[in-house]
N, C-alpha and C positions, 0 to 999 in steps of 0.2 A: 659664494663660499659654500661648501661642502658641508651643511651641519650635522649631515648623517652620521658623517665620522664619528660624534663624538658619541653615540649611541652604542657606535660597535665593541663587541666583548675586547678584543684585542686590538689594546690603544698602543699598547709599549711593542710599533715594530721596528724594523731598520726603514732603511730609507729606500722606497727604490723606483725605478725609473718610469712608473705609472705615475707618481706624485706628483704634480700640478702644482700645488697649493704647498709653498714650502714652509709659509706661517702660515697659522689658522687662532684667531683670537676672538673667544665670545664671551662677551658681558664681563669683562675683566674688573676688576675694581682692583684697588691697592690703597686701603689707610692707616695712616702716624698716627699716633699717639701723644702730644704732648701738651705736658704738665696737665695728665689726667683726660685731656681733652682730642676728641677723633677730630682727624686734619685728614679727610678727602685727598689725595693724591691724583687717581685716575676713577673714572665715574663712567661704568657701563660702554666699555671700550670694544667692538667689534669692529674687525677687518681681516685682510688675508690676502699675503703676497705673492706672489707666481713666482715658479723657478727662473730664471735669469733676467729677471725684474733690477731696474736702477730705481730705490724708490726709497725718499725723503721722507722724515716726520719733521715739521717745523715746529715752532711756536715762541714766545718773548718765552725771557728767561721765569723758571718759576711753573711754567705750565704742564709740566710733568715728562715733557720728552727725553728727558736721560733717564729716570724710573722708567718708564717705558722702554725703552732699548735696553736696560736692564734683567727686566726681566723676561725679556725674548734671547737674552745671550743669558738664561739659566742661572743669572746672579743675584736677585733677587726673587722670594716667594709672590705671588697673590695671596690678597685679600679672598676674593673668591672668583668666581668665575675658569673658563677655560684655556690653556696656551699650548698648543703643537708645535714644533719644529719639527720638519724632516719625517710628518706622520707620528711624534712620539709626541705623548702626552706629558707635560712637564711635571706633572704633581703626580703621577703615577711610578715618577722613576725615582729608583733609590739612590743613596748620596755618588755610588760608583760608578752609575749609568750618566747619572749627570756629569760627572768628572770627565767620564768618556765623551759624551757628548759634547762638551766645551773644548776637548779636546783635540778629538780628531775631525769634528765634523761642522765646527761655528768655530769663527775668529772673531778677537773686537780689537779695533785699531781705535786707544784714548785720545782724546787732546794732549792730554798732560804727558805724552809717549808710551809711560810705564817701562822703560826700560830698567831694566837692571843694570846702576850703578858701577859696579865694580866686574863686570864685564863687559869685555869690547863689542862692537860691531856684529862679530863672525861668531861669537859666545852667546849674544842674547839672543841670534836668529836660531843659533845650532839647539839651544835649552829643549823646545817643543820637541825636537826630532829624538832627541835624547830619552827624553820621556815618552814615548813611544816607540821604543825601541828599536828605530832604524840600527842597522849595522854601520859601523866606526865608517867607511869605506864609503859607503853609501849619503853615509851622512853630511861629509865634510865633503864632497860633490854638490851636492844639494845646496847647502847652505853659500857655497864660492857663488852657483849659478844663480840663485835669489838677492845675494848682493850685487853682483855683474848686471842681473836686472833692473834692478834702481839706479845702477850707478854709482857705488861704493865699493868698486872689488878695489880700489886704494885706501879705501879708508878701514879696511874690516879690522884693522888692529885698534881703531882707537875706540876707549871708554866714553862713553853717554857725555859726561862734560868739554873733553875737546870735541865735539861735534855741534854744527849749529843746529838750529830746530827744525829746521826744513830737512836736514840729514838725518836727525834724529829719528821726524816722522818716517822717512824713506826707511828704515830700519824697522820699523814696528811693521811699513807696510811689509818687507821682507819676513818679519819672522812670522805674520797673519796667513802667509802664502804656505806654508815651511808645511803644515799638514794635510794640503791643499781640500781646507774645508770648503764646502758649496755656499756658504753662507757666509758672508761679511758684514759684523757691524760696524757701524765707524762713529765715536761720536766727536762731532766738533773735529772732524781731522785736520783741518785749515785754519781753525780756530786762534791760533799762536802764530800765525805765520804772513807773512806781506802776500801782496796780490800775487805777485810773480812767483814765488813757491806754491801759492793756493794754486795756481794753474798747471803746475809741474806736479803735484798731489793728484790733482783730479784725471790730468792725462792717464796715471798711472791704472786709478781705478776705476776710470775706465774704459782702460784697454783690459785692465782684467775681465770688465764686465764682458765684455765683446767677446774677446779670444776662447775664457775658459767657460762663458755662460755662469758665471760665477753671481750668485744673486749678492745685490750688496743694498742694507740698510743704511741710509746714513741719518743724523742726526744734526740739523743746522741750522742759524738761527739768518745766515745769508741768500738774501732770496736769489740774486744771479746765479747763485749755485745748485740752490736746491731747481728752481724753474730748468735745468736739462736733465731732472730724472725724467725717469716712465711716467710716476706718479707720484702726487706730495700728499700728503697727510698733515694735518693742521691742530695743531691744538691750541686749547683755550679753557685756562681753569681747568685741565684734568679730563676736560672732555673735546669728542671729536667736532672741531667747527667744520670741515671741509675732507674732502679725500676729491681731489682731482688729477689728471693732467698736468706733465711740465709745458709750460709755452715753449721754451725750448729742447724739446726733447729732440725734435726732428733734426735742431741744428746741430747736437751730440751729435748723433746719426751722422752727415755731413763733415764735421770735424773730423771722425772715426774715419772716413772714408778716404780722407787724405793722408792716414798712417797706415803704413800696410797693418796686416792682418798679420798675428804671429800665429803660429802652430800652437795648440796646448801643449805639445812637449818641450816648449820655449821658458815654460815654466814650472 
């Protein structure tokens, strides 16, 4: 990891294509407060992920890996220590820059979906693109071709509750694509769902990862799944037990190879 970087005058820049190092995290801490009393969260957390990296943080529940992928998707502050994404220092950018940044340039795909309710399908993928002001024309192109991708271009009329979970997450994954950020977090994305949707999720990301070189973090506490990232990341109590190798990374690799290869303009 690059510690120089954090020395140089100019932390706050864009992203660009000399970048290597899409996360950059030094001596990170994060601690609560309750009932008067500090609660340690994460405890002198250093690492840093490569651009089109498949790469896991595991741990039992409690260990701090959603804080963690939290605050690498900009949603929550540090305690103290260092966070880059994309070359930008996170504690250096004002509330707009972060907006931007969550915006156009990181996606998080929940467990929980997070869709919006009272919009259908083709409404909660179209939302992002809205807010960054794609043209009308443009946009509902976009958002037909990201449901057609998952496999929902019959269902884009229906609302979050007629849809099942596995449909649902298909849709989060769709509206995560919609600003075609370089960076995906994912937490728990399989989380709610049986094996055979878990398998039908992970295809999806990744063949993102493959096609678009699309870095994606995820967050999981299933080790068949995490064992075919790049690399896992392990916690324990808030701090780092391990950073290795998936056993199965290679047979990703293999799997992938038996799906064609899409175009990035496929997406």
């Amino acid at each position: 990891m690059n510690l120089e970087f954090f020395k140089k005058k100019d932390l706050v820049k864009p992203l660009s294509p000399e970048i290597d190092e899409v996360v950059m995290v030094v001596n990170l801490k994060k601690s609560f407060f309750l009932k008067d009393k500090e609660v340690a969260a994460l405890k002198n957390i250093s690492f840093s992920v490569k651009k089109g990296e498949f790469f896991v943080i595991k741990g039992a529940s409690g260990s701090g890996k959603t804080t963690l992928l939290n605050i690498l998707g900009a949603m929550e502050t540090t305690t103290s220590g260092r966070v880059a994404i994309n070359g930008k220092t996170l504690d250096l950018l004002s509330e707009k820059q972060l907006t931007l940044l969550r915006r156009l340039e990181i996606a998080t795909i929940y467990q929980s979906y997070n869709l919006i309710p009272v919009l259908n399908a083709f409404q909660n993928v179209e939302l992002p693109l809205m807010l960054s002001g794609l043209k009308e024309e443009e946009r509902l192109l976009r958002t037909k071709k990201l449901l057609k991708l998952v496999g929902l271009e019959e269902r884009m009329e229906h609302i979050p509750e007629e849809l099942s979970g596995g449909e649902q997450q298909r849709v989060a994954i769709a509206r995560s694509l919609s600003n075609k950020p370089n960076i995906i977090f994912a937490d728990e994305p399989t989380g709610n769902l049986d094996e055979e949707i878990q398998i039908k999720i992970m295809k999806i990301l990744e063949g993102i990862n493959r096609d678009l070189g699309t870095t994606i973090i995820m967050v999981t506490h299933d080790l068949k799944l995490a064992e075919r990232a790049d690399r896992i990341l392990e916690l324990k109590n808030g701090e780092i037990l391990e950073i290795r190798e998936g056993k199965d990374k290679d047979k990703r690799t293999k799997d992938l190879e038996k799906v064609e290869a899409k175009d990035p303009s496929f997406y």
